[in-house]
N, C-alpha and C positions, 0 to 999 in steps of 0.2 A: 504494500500500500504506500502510498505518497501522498502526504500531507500538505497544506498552506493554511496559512493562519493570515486574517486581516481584520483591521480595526476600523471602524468609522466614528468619530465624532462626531457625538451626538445626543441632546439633551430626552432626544425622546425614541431612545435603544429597547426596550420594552413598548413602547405601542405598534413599535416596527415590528418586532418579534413574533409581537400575536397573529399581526397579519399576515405576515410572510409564512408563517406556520398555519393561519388557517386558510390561508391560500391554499395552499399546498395538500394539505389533508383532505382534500377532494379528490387528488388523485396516487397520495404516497403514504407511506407507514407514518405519523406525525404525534411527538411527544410534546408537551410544553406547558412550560408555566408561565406566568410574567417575566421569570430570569433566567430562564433558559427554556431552550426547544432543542429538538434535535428532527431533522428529518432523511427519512432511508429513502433513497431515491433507487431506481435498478444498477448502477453503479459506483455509487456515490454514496457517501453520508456529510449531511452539513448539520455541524452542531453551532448552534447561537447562544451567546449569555448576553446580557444586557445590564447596563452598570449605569447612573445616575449622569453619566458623562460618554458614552458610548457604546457601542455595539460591536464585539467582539465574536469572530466569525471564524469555524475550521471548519477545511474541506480535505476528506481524504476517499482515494479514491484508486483504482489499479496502477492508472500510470500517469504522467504530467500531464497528457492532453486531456484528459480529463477534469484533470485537477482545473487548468487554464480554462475549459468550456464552462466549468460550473461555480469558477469565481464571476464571469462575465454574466453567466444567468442570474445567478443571484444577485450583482451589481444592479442588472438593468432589473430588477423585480423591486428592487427595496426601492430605486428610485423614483420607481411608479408609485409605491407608498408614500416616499418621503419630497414629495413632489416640490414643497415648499421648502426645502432645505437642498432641493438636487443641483447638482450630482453630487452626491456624499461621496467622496474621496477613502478610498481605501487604502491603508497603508498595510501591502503584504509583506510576507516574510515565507520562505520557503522551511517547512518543517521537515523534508526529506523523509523516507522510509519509514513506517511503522511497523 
């Protein structure tokens, strides 16, 4: 597996959360609270926490294009959420192999 981890700042990381997690729970396995979700996607797993000042974001997944497709989806998903704050700027990090 291969990981990426990214952050957005941002004061409203929990209302993103929910939506993005109940977006998604129409068509994938989807856990969540206000401070975290996680959702199983067919290749993919994205886990979300949400902290009082941003939105902290892991994707792990077989291999890096994957990893790359599903930071971009998820990018362009939150920002349809976060419409009035977009484009939330992620700052990634390569977590390598799990």
């Amino acid at each position: 597996m291969v990981m990426a981890r990214g952050r957005a700042a941002t004061a409203s990381g929990s209302k993103y959360l929910q939506q993005l997690c109940k977006h998604w729970s129409h068509k994938f396995d989807v856990d969540f609270s206000p401070t975290r979700g996680e959702v199983r996607f067919a290749s993919a797993v994205a886990t979300l926490e949400a902290s009082a000042d941003g939105l902290l974001v892991t994707i792990e997944a077989d291999d890096p294009d994957s990893v790359e497709r599903f930071k971009e989806t998820l990018a362009r998903h939150l920002d349809r959420f976060a419409f009035r704050e977009a484009p939330l700027p992620f700052d990634w990090s390569a977590g390598g192999p799990t």
